[in-house]
C-alpha positions as CSV (number, residue, x, y, z in Angstrom):
1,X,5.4,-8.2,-5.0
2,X,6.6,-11.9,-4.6
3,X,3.8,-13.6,-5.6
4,X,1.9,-12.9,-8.7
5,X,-2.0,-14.1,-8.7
6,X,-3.0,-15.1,-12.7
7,X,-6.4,-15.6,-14.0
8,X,-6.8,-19.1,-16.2
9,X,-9.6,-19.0,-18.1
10,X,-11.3,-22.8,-17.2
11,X,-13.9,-23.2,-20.0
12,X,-12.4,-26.1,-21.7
13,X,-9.1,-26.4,-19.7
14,X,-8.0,-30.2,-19.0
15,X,-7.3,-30.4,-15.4
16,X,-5.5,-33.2,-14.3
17,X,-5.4,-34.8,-10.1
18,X,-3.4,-37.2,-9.0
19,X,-4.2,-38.8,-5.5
20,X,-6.8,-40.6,-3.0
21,X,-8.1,-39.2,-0.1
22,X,-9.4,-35.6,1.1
23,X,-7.0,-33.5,-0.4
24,X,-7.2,-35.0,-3.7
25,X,-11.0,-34.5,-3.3
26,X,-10.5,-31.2,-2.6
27,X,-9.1,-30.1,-5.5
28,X,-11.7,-31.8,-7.9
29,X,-14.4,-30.1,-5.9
30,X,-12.7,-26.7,-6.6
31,X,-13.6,-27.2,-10.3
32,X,-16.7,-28.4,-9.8
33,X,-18.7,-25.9,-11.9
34,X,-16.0,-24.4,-13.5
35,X,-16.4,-25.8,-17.2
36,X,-13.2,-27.6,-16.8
37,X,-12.6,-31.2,-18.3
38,X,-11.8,-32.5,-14.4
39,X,-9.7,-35.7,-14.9
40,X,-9.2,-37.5,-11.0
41,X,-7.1,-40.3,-10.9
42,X,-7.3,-42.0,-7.6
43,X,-5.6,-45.1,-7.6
44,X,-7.1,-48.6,-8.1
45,X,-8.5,-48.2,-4.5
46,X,-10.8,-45.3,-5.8
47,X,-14.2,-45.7,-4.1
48,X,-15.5,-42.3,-5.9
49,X,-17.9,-41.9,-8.3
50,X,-16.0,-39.5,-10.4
51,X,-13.0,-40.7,-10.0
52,X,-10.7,-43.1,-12.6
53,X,-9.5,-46.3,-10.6
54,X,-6.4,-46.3,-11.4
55,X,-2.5,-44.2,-11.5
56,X,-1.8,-42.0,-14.5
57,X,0.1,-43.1,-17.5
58,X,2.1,-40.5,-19.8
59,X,-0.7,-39.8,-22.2
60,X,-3.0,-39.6,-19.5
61,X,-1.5,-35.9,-19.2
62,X,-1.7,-34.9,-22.6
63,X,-3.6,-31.3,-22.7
64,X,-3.5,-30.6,-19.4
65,X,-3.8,-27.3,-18.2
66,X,-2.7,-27.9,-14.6
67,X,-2.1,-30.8,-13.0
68,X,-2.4,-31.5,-8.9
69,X,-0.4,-34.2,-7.1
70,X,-1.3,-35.6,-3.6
71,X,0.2,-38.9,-3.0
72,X,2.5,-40.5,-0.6
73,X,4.3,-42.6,-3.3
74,X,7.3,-40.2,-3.9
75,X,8.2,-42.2,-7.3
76,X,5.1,-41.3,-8.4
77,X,4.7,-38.2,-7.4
78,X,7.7,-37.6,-9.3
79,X,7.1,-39.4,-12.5
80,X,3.3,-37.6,-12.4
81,X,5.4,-33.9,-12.2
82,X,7.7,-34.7,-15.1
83,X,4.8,-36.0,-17.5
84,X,3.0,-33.0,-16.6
85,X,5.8,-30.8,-17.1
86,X,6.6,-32.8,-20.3
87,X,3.1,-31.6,-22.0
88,X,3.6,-27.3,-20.7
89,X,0.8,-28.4,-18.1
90,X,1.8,-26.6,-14.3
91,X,2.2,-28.3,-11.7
92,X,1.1,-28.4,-7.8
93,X,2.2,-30.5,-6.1
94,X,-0.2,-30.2,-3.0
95,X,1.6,-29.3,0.8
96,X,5.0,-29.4,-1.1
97,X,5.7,-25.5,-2.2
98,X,9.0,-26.2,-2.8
99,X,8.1,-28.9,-5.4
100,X,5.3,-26.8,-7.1
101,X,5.5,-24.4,-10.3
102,X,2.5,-22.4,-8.5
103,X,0.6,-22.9,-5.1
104,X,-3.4,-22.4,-4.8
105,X,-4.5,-19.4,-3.5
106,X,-7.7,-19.2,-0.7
107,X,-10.5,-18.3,-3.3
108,X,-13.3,-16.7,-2.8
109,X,-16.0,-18.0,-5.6
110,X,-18.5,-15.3,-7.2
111,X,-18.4,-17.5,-10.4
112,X,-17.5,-14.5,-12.3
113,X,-15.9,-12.8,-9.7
114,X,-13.2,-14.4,-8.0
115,X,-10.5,-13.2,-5.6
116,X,-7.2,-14.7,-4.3
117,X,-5.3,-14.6,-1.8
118,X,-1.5,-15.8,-1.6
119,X,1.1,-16.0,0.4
120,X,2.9,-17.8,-1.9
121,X,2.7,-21.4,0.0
122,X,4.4,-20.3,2.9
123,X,1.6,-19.6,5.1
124,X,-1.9,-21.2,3.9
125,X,-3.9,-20.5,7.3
126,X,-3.2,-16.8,6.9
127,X,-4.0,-17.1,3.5
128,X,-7.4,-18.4,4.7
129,X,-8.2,-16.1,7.6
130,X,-7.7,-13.3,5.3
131,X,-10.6,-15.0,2.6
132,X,-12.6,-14.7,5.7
133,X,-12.1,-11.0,6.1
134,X,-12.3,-10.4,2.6
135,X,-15.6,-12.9,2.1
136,X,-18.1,-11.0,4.6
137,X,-17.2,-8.0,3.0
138,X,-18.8,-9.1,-0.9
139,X,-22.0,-9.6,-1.5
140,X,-23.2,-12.8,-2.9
141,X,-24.5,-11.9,-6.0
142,X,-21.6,-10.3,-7.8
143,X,-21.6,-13.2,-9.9
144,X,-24.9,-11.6,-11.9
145,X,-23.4,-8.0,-11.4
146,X,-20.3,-9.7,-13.9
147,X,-22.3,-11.5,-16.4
148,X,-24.2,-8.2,-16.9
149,X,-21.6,-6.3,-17.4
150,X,-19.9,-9.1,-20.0
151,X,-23.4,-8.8,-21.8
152,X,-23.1,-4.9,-21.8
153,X,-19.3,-5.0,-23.0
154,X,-18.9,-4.5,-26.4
155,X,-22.0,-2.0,-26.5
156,X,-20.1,0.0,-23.9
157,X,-17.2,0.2,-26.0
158,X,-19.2,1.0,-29.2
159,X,-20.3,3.6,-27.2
160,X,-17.4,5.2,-25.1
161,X,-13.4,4.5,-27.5
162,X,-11.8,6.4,-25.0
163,X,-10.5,4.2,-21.9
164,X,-10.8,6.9,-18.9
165,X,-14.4,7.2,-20.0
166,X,-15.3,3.6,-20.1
167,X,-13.6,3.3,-16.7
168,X,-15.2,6.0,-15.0
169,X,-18.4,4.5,-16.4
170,X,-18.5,1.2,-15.4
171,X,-17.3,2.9,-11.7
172,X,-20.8,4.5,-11.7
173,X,-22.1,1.6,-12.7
174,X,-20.9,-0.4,-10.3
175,X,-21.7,2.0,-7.5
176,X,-25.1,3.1,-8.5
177,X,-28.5,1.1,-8.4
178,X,-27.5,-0.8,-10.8
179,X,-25.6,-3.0,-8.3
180,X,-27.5,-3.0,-6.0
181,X,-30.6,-4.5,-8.1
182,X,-28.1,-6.8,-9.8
183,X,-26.8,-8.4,-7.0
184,X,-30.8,-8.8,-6.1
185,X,-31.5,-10.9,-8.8
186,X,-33.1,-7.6,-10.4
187,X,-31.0,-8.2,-13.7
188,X,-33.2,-6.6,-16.3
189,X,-33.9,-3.2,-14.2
190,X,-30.0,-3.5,-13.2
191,X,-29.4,-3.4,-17.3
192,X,-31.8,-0.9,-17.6
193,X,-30.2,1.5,-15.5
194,X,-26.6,0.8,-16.8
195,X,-28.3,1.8,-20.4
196,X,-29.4,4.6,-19.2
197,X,-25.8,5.9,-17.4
198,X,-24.1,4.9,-20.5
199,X,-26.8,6.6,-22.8
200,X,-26.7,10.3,-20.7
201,X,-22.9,9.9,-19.4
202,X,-20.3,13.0,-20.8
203,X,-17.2,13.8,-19.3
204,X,-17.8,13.1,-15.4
205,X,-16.7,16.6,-13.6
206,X,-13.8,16.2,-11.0
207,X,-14.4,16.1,-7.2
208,X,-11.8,16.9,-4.4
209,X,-12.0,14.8,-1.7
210,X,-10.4,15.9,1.2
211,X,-9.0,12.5,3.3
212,X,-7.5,12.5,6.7
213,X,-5.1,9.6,6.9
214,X,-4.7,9.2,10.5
215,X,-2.0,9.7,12.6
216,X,0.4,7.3,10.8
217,X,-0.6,3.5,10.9
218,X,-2.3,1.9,7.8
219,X,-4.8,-0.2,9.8
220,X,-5.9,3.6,11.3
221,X,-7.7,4.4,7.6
222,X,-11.5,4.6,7.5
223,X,-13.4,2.3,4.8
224,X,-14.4,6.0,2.9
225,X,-10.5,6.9,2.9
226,X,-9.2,3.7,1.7
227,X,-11.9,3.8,-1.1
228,X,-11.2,7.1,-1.9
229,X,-7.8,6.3,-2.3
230,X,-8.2,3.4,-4.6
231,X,-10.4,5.4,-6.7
232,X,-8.2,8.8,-6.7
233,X,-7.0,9.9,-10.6
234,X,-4.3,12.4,-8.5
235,X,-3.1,12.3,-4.9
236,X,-2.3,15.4,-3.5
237,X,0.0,14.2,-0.3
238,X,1.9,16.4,2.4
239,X,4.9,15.3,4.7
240,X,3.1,13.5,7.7
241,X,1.9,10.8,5.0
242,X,4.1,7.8,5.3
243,X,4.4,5.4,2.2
244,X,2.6,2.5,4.0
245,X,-0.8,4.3,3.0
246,X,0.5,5.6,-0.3
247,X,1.0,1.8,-1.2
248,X,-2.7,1.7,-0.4
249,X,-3.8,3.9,-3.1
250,X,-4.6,2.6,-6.6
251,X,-1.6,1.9,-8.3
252,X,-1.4,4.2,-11.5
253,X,-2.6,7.8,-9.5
254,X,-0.3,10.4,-9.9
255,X,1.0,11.9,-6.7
256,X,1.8,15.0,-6.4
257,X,3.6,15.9,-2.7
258,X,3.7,19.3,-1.4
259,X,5.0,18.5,2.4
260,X,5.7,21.1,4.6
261,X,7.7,21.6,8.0
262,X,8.3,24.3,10.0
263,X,10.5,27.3,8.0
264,X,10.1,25.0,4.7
265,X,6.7,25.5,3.0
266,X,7.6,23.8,-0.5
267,X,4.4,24.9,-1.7
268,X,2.3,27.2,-0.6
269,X,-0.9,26.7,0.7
270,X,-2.4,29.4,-1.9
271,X,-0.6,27.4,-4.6
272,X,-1.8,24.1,-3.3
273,X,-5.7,25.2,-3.1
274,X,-4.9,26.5,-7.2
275,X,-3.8,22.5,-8.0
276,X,-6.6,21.0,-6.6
277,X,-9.4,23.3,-8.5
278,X,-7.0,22.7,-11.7
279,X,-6.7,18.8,-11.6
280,X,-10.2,18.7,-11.1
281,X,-11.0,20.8,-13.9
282,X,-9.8,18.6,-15.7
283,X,-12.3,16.0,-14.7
284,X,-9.3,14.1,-12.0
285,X,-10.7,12.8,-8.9
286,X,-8.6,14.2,-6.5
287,X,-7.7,13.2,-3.1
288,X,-6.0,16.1,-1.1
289,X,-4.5,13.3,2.0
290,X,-3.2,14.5,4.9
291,X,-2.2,13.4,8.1
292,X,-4.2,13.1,11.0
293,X,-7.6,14.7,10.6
294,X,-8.1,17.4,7.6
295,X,-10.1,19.7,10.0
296,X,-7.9,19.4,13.1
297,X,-4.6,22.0,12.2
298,X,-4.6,20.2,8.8
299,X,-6.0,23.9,7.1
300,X,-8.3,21.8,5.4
301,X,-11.2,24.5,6.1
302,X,-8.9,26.7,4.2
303,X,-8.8,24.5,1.1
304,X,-12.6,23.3,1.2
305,X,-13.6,27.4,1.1
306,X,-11.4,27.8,-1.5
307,X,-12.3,24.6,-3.7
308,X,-15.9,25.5,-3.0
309,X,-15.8,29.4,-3.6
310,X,-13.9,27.9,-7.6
311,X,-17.2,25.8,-7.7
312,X,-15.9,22.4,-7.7
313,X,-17.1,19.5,-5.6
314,X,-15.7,18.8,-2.9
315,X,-16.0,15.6,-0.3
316,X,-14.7,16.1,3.0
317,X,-13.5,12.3,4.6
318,X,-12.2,12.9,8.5
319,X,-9.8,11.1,10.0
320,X,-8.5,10.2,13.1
321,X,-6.7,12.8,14.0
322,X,-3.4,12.4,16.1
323,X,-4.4,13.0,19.8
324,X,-6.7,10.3,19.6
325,X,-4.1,8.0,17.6
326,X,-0.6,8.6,19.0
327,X,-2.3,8.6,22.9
328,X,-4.2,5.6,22.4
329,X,-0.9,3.6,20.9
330,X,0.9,5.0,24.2
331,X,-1.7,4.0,26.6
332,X,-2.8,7.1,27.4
333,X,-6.8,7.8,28.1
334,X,-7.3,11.6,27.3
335,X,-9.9,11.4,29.5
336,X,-10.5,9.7,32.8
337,X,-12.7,9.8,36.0
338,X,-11.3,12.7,38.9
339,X,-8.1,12.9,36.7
340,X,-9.5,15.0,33.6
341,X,-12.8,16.0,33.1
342,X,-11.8,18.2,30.2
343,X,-9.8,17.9,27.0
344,X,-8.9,20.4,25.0
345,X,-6.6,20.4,21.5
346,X,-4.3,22.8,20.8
347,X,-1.6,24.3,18.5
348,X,1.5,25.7,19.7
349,X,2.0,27.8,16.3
350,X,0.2,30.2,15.1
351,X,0.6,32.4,11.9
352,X,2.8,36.1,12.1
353,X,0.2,37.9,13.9
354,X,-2.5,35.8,14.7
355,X,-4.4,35.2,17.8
356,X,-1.9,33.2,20.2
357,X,-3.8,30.1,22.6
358,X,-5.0,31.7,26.4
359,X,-2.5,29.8,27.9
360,X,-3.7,30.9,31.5
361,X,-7.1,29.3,30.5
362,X,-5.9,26.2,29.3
363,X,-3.9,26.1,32.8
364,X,-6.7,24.6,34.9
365,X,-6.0,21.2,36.7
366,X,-7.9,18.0,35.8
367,X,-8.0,18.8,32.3
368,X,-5.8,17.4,29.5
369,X,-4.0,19.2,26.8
370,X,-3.3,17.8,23.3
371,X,-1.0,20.2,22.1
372,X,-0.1,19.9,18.5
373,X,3.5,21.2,16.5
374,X,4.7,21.7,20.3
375,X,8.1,20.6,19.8
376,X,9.7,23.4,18.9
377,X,8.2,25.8,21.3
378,X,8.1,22.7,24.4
379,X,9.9,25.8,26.2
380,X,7.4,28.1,25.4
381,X,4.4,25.9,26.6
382,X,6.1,25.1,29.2
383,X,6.8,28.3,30.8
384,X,3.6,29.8,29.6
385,X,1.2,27.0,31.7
386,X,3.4,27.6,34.6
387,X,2.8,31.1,34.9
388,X,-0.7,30.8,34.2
389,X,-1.0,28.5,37.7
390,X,-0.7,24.9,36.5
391,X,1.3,22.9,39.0
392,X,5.1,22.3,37.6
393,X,4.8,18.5,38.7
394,X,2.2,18.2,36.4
395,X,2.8,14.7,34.3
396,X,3.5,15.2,30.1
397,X,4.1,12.7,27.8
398,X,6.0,13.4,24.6
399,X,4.9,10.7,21.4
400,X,6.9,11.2,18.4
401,X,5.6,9.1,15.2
402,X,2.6,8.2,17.4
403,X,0.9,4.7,15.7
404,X,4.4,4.2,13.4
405,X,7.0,1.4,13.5
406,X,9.4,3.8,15.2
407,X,7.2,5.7,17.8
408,X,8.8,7.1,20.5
409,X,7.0,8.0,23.7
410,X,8.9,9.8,26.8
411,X,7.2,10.9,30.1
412,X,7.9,13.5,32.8
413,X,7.1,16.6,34.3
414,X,5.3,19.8,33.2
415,X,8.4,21.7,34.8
416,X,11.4,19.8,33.0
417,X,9.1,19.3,29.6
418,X,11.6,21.5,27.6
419,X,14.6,19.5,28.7
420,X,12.9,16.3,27.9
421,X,12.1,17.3,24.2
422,X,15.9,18.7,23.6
423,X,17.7,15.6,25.9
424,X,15.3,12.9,23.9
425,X,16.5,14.6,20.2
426,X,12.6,14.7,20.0
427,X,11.6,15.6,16.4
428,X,8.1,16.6,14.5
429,X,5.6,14.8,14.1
430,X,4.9,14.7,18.2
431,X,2.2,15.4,20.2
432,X,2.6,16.7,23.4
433,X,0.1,15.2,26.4
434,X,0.0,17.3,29.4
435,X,-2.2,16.4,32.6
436,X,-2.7,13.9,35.0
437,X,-3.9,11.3,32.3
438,X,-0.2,11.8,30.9
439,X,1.2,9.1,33.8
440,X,-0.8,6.1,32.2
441,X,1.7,6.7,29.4
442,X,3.6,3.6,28.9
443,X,6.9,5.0,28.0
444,X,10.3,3.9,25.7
445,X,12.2,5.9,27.8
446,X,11.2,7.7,31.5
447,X,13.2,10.9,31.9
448,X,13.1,11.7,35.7
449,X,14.1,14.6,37.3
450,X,17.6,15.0,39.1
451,X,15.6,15.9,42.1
452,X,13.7,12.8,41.9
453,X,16.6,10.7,41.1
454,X,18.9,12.2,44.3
């Protein structure tokens, strides 16, 4: 973090502007409101009804809290910084980062909610289309949803000494009807129901939430993940998880990682289905993340029969799962018209003596395979479609770290698939694409055949 956002209580705070013109104006209408003692000094020019009509003098600054500069006049932009400095007030000095002791984030005003976003002076538009993002996303009366809950407070503490349980309540609080009529204007029924939660409220039970966290880029999350995230007590992770998202989760959850990879199972899946009941026991919200989609090869209908069958909630939050993710980011339509009128996902593992896939069945042309944890048996897929009667110039594409920084994607033929995975150094997590949609792949590297190449 490079930038930290504070939060100055304004009540009774001397504010101090410097400066004629729109920016100057600017700043004194971002305290309009605010309860602070506004001082604008505009220069003896000032045509402004709230403005003083002349330039600061030393004493002028006495008190401040923060003081903003926009003038043209370096000398007295200057001598205005020092004097402010002089008295502990900060100092912005407006357009001029480099000159400032803090910049001014884009705000967005609930009165008594209000949210910032910095990029610490360097890039103010950005700053601003973010707000924008941010801004249709709040309601407009969280102002009345805040002043409730300062009313409510100190009864809430009275009520609830230890922190997790005050936290948890004002969570339901803020997520229930209480809210919702709050932000209506519906402040007395809003209270009501808060009384209520806080009179009947004992130790919340825990919940499991199972969360699929796409295929590997951030911006991939669902809304229910990322708020599942943010609200998880414990984060049960495995390998395919990539820290980006971690860094989305809310900052004090324990993680707990129990990645696996072929021949390496650093916890077993028996062992991993016991944590989850036990954290939640204990009254955690847990979040059991993995990559891709939960229900697509994650096992995650092994841990939801086993967290339900202990008798502990459990929230099930898909994902997109990686052969939707990795062959959209390499261009690839799984489906398209008189090139695949089928699609069909598919794993190229299975468990010591379970059911293998009908590879003769899954051979059919016009119809496009998705073939999960194929990297290690490329030979074995290979080989197996082949005999089964699809056509060995059938196109493939290999995507390793499909959606990620450092994807990879490589395209060929069915025929020379298991020479493209071992020339390439192709390494889990990839997806392998075969059928005629595979050729729309737009590849890092094209591996052609020696035929095609003579």
């Amino acid at each position: 973090m490079r930038v930290f956002l504070a939060s100055i209580p304004l009540p009774g705070a001397t504010v101090v502007v410097v400066g004629e013109g729109s920016a100057a104006a600017a700043k004194v209408r971002l305290f309009d409101g605010s309860g602070a003692d506004v001082r604008w000094f505009a220069g003896p020019a000032a045509q402004a009804e709230n403005a003083i009509p002349r330039w600061p003098a030393e004493p002028d600054l006495n008190g401040a809290r923060l003081v903003f500069i926009a003038v043209a006049d370096n000398d007295l932009r200057d001598l205005a910084a020092t004097w402010g400095r002089a008295c502990g007030a900060q100092v912005n000095v407006v357009d001029q980062p480099a000159l400032s002791d803090f910049h001014t984030p884009a705000l967005i005003d609930r009165d008594g909610v209000v949210v910032g976003i910095a990029t610490g002076g360097v890039a103010p538009v950005l700053a601003r289309e973010v707000r924008s993002r941010v801004e249709a996303a709040l309601p407009a009366g969280l102002d009345r949803l805040a002043r409730l809950a300062e009313g409510l407070r100190q009864t809430v503490i009275a009520t609830l000494p230890d922190f997790t349980a005050r936290r948890r309540f004002w969570e339901a609080a803020f997520r229930g009807p209480a809210r919702d009529l709050a932000v209506e204007g519906r402040t007395a029924e809003a209270r009501r129901h808060m009384l209520r939660l806080l009179n009947t409220s004992d130790a919340s039970p825990g919940v499991v939430h199972l969360v699929g966290a796409g295929p590997g880029d951030p911006e991939l999350l669902t809304l229910k993940a990322l708020r599942a995230l943010q609200d998880a007590d414990v984060i049960v992770h495995d390998r395919l998880v990539p820290t980006t998202i971690l860094d989305r989760a809310r900052r004090d959850a324990h993680r707990i990682y129990v990645g696996k990879q072929r021949n390496d199972h650093s916890v077993p899946q028996a062992e991993i289905a016991d944590l989850l009941i036990a954290e939640a026991r204990k009254g955690h919200r847990v979040v059991r993340l993995k990559g891709g989609d939960p229900f697509v090869f994650g096992r995650g209908g092994e841990e939801l029969e086993a967290v339900q069958a202990a008798g502990v909630d459990v929230i099930v939050v898909p994902g997109i799962t990686a052969a939707l993710g990795c062959a959209a980011a390499a261009g690839i339509p799984l489906t398209y018209r008189d090139q695949a009128q089928a699609l069909t996902f598919v794993t190229a593992e299975t468990r010591s003596g379970g059911a293998a896939a009908d590879w003769s069945a899954l051979s059919a042309p016009n119809h496009t395979l998705a073939i999960y944890m194929g990297v290690s048996g490329a030979r074995n897929v290979q080989d197996r479609l082949i005999s089964g009667g699809r056509d060995p110039q059938t196109p493939v594409a290999v995507i390793e770290n499909g959606s990620r920084p450092d994807q990879r994607t490589f395209t060929g033929r069915l025929e020379e698939l298991a020479d493209l995975v071992r020339r390439e150094a192709i390494a889990s997590p990839a997806l392998l694409v075969v059928g005629e949609v595979a050729a729309w792949a737009e590849p890092s590297s094209r591996l052609l055949s020696t035929e095609v190449a003579a």
